[in-house]
PAVO-811456 format. One record per residue (C-alpha): residue number from 1; residue in three letters; x, y, z. Coordinates in Angstrom, 2 decimals, padded with zeros to 5 digits. Example, Ala and Ser with C-alpha at 12.3 -4.5 7.8 and 13.67 -1.06 7.14 Angstrom:
# residues 2
<1 'ALA' <012.30 -004.50 007.80>>
<2 'SER' <013.67 -001.06 007.14>>
END
This chain:
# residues 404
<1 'UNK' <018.20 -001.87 002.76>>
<2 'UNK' <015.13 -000.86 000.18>>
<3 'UNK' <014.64 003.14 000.46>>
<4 'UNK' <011.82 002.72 -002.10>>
<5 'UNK' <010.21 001.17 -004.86>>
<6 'UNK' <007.94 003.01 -007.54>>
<7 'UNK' <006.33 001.66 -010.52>>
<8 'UNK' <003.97 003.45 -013.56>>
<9 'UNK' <001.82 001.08 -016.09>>
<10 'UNK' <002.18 -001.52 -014.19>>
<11 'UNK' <-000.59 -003.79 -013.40>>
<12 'UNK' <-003.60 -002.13 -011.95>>
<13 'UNK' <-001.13 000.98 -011.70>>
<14 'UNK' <-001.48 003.74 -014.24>>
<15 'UNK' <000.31 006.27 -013.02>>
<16 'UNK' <003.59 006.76 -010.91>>
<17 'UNK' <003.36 005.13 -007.59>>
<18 'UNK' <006.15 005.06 -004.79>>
<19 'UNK' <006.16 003.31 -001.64>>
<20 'UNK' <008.52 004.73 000.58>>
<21 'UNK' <010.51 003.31 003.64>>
<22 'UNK' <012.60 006.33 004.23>>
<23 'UNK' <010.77 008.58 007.12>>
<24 'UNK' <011.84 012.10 007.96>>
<25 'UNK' <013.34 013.45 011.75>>
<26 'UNK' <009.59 013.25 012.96>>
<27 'UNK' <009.20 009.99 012.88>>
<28 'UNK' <009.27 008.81 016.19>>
<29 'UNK' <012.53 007.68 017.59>>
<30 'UNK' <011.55 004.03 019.04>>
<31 'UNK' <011.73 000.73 017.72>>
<32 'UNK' <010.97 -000.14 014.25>>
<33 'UNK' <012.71 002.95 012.68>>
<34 'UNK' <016.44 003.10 012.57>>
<35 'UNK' <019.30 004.31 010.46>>
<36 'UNK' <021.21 003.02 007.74>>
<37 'UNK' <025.25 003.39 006.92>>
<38 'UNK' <024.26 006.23 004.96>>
<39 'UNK' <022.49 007.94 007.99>>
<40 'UNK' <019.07 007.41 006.36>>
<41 'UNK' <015.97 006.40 008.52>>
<42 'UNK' <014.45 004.02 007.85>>
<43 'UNK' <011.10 001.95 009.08>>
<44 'UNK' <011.55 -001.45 009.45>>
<45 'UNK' <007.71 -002.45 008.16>>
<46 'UNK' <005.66 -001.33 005.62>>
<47 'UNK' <002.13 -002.34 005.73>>
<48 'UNK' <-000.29 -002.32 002.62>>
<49 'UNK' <-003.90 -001.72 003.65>>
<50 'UNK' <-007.21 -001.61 001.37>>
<51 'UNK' <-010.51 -003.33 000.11>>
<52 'UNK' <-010.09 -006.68 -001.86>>
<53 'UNK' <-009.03 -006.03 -005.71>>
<54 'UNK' <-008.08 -002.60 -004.84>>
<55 'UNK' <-004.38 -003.67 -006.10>>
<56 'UNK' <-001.99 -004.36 -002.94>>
<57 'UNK' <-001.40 -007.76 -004.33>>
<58 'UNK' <000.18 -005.66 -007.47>>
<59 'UNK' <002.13 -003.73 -005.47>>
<60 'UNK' <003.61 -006.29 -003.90>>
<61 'UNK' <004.67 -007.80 -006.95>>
<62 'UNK' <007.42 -005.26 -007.95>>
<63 'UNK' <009.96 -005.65 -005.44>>
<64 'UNK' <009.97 -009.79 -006.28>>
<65 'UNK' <009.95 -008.56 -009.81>>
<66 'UNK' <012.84 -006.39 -009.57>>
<67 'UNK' <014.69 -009.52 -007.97>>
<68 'UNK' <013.77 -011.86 -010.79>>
<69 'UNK' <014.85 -009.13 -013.17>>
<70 'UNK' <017.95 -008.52 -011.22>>
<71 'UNK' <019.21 -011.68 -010.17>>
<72 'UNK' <017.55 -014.37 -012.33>>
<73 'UNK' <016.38 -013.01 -015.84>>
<74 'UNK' <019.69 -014.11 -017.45>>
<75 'UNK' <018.27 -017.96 -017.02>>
<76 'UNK' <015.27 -016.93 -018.97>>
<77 'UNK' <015.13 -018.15 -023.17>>
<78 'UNK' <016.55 -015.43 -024.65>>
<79 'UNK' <013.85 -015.67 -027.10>>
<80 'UNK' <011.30 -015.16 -024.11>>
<81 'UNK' <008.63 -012.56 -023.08>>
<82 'UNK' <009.03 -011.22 -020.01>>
<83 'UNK' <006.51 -011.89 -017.52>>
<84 'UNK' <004.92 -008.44 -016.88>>
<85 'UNK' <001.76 -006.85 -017.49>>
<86 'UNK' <001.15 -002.94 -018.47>>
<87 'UNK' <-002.54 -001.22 -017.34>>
<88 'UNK' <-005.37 -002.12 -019.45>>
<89 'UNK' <-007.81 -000.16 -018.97>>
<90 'UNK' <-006.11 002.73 -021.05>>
<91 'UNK' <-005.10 003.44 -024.49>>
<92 'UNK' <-001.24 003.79 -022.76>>
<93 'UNK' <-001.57 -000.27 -022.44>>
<94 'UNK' <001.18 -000.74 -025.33>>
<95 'UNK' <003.83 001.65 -023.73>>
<96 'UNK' <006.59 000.41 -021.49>>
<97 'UNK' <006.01 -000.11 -018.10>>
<98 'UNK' <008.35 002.00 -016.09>>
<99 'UNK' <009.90 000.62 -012.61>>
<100 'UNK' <012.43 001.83 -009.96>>
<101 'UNK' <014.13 001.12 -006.44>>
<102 'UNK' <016.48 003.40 -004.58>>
<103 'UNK' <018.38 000.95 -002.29>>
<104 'UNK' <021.50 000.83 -000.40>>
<105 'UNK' <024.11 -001.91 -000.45>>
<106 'UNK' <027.50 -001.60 001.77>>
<107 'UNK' <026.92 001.74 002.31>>
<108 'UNK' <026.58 003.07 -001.47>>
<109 'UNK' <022.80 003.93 -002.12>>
<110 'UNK' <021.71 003.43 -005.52>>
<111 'UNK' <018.99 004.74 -008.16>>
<112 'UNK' <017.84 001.68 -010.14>>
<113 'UNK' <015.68 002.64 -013.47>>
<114 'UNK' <013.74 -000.32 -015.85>>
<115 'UNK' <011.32 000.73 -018.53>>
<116 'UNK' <010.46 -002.49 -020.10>>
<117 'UNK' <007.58 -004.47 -022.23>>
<118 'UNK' <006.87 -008.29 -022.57>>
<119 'UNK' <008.92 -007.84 -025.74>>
<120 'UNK' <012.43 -006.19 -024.42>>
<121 'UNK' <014.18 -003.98 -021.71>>
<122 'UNK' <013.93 -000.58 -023.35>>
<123 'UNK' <016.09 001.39 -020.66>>
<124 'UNK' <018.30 000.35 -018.22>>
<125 'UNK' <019.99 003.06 -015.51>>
<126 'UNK' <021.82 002.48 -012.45>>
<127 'UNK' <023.34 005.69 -010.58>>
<128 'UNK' <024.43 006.33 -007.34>>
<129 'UNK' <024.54 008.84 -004.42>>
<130 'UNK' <027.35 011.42 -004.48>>
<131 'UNK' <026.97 013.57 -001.40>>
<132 'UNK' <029.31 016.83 -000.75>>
<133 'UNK' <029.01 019.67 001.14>>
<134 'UNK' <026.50 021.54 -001.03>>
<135 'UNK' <023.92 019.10 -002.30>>
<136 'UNK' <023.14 015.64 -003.16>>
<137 'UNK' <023.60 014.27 -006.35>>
<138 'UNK' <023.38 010.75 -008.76>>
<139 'UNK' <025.71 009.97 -010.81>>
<140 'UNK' <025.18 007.06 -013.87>>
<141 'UNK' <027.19 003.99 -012.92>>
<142 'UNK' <025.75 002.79 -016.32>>
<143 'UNK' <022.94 003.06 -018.90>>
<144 'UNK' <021.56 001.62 -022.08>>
<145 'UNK' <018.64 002.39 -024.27>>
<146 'UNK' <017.41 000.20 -027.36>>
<147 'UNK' <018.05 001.52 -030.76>>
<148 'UNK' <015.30 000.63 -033.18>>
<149 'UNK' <016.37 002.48 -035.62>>
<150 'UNK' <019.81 001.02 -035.78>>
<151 'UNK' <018.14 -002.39 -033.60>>
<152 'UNK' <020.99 -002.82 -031.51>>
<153 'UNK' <021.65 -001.40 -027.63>>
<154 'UNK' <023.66 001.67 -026.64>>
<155 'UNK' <025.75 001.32 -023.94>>
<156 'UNK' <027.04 003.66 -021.42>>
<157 'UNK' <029.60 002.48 -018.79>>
<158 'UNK' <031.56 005.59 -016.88>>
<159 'UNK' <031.98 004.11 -013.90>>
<160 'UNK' <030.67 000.59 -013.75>>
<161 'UNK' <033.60 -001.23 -015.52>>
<162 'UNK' <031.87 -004.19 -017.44>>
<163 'UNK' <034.60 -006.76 -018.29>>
<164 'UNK' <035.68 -007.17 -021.62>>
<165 'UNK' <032.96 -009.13 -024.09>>
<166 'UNK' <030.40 -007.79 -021.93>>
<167 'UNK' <028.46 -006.63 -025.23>>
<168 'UNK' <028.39 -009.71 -026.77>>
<169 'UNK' <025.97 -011.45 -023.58>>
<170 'UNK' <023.75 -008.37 -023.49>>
<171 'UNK' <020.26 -009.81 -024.02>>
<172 'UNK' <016.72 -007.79 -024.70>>
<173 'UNK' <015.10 -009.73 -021.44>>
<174 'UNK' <017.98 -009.83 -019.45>>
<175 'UNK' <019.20 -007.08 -016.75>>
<176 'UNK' <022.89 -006.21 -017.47>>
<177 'UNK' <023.50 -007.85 -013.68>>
<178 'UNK' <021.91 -010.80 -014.37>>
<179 'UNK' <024.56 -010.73 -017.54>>
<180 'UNK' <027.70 -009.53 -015.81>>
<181 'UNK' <027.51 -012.11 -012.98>>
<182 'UNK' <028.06 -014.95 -015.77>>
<183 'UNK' <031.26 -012.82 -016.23>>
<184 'UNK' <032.64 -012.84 -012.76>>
<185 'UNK' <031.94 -008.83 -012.63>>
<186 'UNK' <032.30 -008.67 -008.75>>
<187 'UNK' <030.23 -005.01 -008.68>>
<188 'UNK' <027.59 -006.64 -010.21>>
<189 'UNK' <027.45 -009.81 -007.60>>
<190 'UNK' <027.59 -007.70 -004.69>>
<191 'UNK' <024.22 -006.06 -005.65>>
<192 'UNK' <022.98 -009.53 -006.81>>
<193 'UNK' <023.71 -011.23 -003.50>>
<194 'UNK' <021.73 -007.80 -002.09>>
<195 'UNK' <018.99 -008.50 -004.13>>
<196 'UNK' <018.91 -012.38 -003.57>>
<197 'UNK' <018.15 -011.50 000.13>>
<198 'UNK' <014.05 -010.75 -000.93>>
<199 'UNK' <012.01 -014.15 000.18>>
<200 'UNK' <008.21 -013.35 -001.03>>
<201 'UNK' <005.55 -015.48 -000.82>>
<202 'UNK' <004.19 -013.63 -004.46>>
<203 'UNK' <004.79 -014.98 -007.77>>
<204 'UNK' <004.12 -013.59 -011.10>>
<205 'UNK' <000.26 -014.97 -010.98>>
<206 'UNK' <-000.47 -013.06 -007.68>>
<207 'UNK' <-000.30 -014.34 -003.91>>
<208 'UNK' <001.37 -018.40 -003.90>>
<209 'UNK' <-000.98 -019.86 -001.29>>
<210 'UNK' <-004.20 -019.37 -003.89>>
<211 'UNK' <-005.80 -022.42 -004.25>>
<212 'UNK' <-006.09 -021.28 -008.16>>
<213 'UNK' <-002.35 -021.90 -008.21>>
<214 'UNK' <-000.65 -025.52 -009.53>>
<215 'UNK' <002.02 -024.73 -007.06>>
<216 'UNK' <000.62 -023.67 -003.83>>
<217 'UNK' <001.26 -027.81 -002.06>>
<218 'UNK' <004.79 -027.73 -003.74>>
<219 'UNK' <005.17 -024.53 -001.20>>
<220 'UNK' <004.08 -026.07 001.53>>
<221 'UNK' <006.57 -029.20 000.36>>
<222 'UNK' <009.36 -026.63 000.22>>
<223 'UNK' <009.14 -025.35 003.54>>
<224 'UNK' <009.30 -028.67 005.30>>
<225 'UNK' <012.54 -029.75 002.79>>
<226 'UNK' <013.73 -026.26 004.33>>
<227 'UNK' <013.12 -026.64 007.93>>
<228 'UNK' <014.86 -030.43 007.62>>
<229 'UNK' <017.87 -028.79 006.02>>
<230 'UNK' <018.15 -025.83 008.62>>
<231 'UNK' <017.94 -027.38 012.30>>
<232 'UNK' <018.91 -024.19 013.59>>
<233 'UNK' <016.05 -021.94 012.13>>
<234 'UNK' <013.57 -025.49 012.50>>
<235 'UNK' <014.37 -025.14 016.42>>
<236 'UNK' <013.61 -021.31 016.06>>
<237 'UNK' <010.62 -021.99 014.82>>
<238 'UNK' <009.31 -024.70 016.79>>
<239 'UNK' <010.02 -022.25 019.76>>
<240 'UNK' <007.51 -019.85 018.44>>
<241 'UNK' <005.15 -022.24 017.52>>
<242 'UNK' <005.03 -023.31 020.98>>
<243 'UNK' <004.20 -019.84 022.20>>
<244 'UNK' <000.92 -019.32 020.07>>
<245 'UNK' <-001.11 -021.72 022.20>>
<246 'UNK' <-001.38 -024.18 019.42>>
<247 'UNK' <-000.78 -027.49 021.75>>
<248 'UNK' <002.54 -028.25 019.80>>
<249 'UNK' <006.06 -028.34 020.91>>
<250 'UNK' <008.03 -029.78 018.45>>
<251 'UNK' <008.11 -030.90 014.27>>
<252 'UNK' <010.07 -034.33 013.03>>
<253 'UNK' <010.73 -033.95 009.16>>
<254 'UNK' <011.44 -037.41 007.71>>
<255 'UNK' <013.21 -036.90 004.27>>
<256 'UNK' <013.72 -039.82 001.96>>
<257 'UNK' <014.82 -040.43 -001.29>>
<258 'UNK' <012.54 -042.79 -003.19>>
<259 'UNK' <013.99 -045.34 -005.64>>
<260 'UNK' <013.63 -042.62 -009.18>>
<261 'UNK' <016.10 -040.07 -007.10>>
<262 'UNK' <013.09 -037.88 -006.12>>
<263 'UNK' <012.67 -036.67 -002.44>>
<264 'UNK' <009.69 -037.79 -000.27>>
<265 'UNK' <009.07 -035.62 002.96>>
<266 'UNK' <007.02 -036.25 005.55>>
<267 'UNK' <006.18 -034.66 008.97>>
<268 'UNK' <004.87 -035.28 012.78>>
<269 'UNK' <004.12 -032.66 015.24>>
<270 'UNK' <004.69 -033.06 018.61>>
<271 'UNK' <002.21 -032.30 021.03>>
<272 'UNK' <002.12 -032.04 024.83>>
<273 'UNK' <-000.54 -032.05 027.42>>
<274 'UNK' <-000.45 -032.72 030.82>>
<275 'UNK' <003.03 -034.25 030.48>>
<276 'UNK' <001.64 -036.57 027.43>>
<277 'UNK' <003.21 -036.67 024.65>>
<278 'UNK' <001.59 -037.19 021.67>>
<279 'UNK' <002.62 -037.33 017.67>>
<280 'UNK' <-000.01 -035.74 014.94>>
<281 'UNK' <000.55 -036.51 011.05>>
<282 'UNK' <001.26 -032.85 009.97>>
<283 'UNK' <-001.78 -033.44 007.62>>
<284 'UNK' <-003.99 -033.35 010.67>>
<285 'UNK' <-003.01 -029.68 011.96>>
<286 'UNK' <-004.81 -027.02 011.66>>
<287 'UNK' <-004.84 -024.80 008.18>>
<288 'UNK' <-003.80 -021.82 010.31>>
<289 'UNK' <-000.51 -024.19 011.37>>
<290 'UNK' <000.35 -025.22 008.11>>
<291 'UNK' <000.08 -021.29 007.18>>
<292 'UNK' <002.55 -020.08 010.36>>
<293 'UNK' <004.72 -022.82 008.90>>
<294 'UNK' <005.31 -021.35 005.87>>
<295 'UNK' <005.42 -017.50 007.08>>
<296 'UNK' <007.92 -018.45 009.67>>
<297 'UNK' <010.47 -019.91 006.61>>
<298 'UNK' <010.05 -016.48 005.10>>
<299 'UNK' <010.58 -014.40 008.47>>
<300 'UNK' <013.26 -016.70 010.47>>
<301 'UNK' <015.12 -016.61 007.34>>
<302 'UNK' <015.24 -012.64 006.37>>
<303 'UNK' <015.38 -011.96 010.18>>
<304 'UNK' <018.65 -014.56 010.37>>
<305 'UNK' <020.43 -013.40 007.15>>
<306 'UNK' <018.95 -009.49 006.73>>
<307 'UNK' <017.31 -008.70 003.42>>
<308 'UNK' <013.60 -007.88 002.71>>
<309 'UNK' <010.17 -010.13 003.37>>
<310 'UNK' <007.46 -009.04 000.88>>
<311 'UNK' <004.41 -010.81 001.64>>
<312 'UNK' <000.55 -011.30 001.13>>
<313 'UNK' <-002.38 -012.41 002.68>>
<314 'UNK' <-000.26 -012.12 005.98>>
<315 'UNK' <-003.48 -013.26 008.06>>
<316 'UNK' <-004.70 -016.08 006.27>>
<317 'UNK' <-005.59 -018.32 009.08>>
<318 'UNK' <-004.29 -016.62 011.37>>
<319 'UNK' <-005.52 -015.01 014.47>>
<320 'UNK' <-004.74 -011.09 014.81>>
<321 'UNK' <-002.97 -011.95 017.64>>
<322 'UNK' <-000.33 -014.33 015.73>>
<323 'UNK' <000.09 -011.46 013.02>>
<324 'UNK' <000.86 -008.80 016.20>>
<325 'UNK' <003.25 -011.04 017.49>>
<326 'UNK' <005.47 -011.77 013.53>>
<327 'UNK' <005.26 -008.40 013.36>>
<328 'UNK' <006.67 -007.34 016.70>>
<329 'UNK' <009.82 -009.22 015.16>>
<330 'UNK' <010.33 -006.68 012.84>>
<331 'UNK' <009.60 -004.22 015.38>>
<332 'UNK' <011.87 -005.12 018.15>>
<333 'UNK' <015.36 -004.89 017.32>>
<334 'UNK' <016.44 -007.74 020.05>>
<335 'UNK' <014.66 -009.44 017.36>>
<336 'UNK' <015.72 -007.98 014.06>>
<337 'UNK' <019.60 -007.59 015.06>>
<338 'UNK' <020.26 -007.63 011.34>>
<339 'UNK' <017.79 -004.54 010.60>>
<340 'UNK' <015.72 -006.52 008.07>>
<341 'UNK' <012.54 -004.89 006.30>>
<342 'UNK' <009.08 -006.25 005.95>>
<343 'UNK' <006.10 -004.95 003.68>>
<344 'UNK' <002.64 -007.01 003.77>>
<345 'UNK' <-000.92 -006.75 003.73>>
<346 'UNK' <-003.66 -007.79 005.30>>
<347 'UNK' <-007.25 -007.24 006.35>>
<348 'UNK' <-006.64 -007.83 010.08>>
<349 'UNK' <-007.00 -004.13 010.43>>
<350 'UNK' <-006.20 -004.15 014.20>>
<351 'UNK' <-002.39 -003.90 013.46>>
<352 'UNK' <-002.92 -000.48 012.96>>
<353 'UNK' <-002.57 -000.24 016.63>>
<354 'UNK' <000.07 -000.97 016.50>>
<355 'UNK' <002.11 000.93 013.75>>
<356 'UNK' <002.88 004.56 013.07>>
<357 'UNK' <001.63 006.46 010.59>>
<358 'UNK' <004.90 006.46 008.63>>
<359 'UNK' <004.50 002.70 008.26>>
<360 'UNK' <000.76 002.59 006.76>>
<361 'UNK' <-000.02 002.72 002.93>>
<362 'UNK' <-003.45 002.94 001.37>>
<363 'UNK' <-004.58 001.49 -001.46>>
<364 'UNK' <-007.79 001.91 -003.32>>
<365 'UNK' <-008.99 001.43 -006.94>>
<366 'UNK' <-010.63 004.81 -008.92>>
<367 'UNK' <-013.65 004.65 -011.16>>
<368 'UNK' <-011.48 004.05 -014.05>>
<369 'UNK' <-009.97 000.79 -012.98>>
<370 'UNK' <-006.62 002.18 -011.76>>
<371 'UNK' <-005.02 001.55 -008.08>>
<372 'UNK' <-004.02 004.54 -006.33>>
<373 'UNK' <-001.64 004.52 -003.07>>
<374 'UNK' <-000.30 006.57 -000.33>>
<375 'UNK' <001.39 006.89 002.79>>
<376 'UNK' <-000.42 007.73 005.42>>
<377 'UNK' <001.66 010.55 006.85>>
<378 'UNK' <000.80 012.25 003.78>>
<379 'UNK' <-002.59 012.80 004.60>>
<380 'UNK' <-002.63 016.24 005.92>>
<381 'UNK' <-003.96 016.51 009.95>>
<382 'UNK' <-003.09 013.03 011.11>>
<383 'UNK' <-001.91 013.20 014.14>>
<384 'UNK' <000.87 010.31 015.75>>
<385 'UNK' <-001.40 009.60 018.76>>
<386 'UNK' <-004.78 008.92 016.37>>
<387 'UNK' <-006.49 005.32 016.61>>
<388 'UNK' <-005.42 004.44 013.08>>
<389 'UNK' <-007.54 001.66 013.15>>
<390 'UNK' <-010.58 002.92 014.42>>
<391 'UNK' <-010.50 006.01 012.05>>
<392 'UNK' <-009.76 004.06 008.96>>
<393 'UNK' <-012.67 001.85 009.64>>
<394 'UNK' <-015.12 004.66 009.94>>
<395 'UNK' <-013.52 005.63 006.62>>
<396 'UNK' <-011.64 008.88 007.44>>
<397 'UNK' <-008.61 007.60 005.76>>
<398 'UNK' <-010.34 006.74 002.36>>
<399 'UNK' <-009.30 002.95 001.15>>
<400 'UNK' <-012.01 000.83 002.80>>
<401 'UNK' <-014.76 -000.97 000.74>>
<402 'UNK' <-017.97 000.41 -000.39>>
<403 'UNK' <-020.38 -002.31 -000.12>>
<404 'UNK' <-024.00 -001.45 -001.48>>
END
């Protein structure tokens, strides 16, 4: 499970910003909060609220970050620049970013540290928890900072164990996971395979349905190659399709392969009135279908398998309604028997009815360009039985637009 996540230069963030899962003994003890091997609590949703270009899209973007750097940045050119941008809008711009995540993975909870620039991974740290009697501590499972004097890495490995050659795959863009994994290094995979669990529907570039983007109808493509390849979580789906009032009941995926080797998929949706049954082109349905489509590959699949769902723009299309009810997934644990974690935003403000105030973050931008965020049982004098939603949009919680 993600504790937490913090970043500093990064983006539209100037300065040190944390979003925070774990919630203390006064969070309420219902659904949606609940306790990990380590016997921290934790909420099961996260939800990012604010005006438009007041950065939530950027701080969504870490935690699929992280995974790229984590997991994936070993497939990279080892020539390449790593895909990240610092803040601007300061004379700070050229310094490393600096990005973290305190997460737990079979029980062990971990302290991951990256400060980083297009150019090169500056420092690397991974501790853990070591918990006695007296106090809580971290201790460095391993560590490396770049030498420019001397241009080469130093490495620190107490605990970690590298296998043998390990220095000689160590690249500048690469996380030393991403490295030992190519090695077999089985402490390495296991928080890999953790880390693999994050389905997002953010890219580098910002939120993947934008119509900006080249690749926003190969998503849609993906999902249906998906849903024809998982019959189990394609009749999961189709279930909760059928609940939302849409008139369907069912989805046939035809997948061929055309004569250069390439896949062609196609799709029908079934729909039933009055005991008439009647087969739509999936090109016909509505934009707020196609949209649950693709959400529902995301959620069915972190909800089936545990892990983390980081995404944007949940409402797009979508009535308020639909969003209460994929979030009540999250929220009810006959539902989410695998304790899976979701952060999002979205500008259907009414799920703030919802939610508790240890499951609300704020974002809004300052006069000098830069996001700022917080949680909002941080504000002081908010009370658990407030109407979050009707205070924040009278403004009493900061974070809503100023439109003159």
């Amino acid at each position: 499970m993600i504790h937490s996540f913090s970043c500093k230069n990064f983006y539209s963030f100037k300065n040190l910003t944390k979003l925070n899962f774990v919630v203390n003994n006064q969070a309420p003890k219902k659904s949606g909060f609940f306790k990990d091997s380590s016997g921290t609590r934790l909420s099961s949703v996260e939800t990012v609220i604010g005006a438009n270009a007041s950065g939530k899209t950027n701080l969504l973007r870490l935690l699929p970050f992280m995974k790229w750097i984590i997991v994936d940045s070993f497939n990279a050119d080892p020539n390449s620049s790593i895909l990240i941008q610092s803040f601007k809008f300061d004379s700070d711009s050229n310094k490393p970013s600096e990005l973290s995540t305190e997460f737990e993975v079979g029980g062990v909870v971990y302290d991951y540290f990256f400060s980083l620039t297009q150019e090169r991974i500056f420092e690397e740290k991974l501790s853990y928890r070591s918990k006695t009697k007296v106090k809580t501590t971290y201790k460095t499972a391993f560590y490396r900072k770049w030498d420019s004097k001397n241009n080469k890495y130093l490495l620190i490995d107490k605990t970690f164990k590298f296998p043998k050659g390990f220095e000689n795959v160590i690249r500048k863009n690469s996380s030393l996971l991403a490295s030992a994994i190519r090695l077999n290094h089985k402490p390495s995979q296991d928080i890999v395979n953790f880390w693999k669990q994050i389905e997002t529907n953010v890219v580098e570039a910002g939120w993947i349905g934008d119509y900006m983007l080249a690749n926003s109808n190969i998503n849609f493509f993906e999902t249906l190659k998906f849903f024809s390849e998982n019959d189990v979580l394609k009749k999961e789906a189709e279930k909760i399709l059928s609940t939302y009032d849409l008139g369907l009941d069912s989805l046939d995926i035809q997948k061929q392969k055309r004569d250069d080797g390439s896949i062609s998929i196609s799709a029908k949706v079934g729909h039933n009135f009055n005991g008439s049954k009647q087969y739509l082109d999936m090109r016909y349905e509505s934009s707020g279908t196609k949209q649950l489509l693709v959400l529902l590959k995301t959620v069915l699949l972190v909800l089936n398998n545990g892990g983390i769902a980081v995404l944007d723009e949940i409402d797009v299309n979508l009535h308020s309604e639909i969003v209460l009810s994929l979030l009540k997934l999250f929220l009810q644990p006959e539902t989410n028997t695998k304790k899976a974690q979701l952060i999002f935003s979205t500008h259907s403000h009414l799920v703030l009815s919802s939610l508790n105030k240890y499951q609300i973050v704020f974002i809004e931008k300052n006069n000098k360009g830069a996001s700022e965020s917080w949680r909002l049982d941080d504000v002081s004098g908010v009370r658990s039985d407030e109407n979050y939603y009707l205070k924040y949009i009278t403004g009493a919680y900061g974070a809503f637009p100023h439109i003159s």
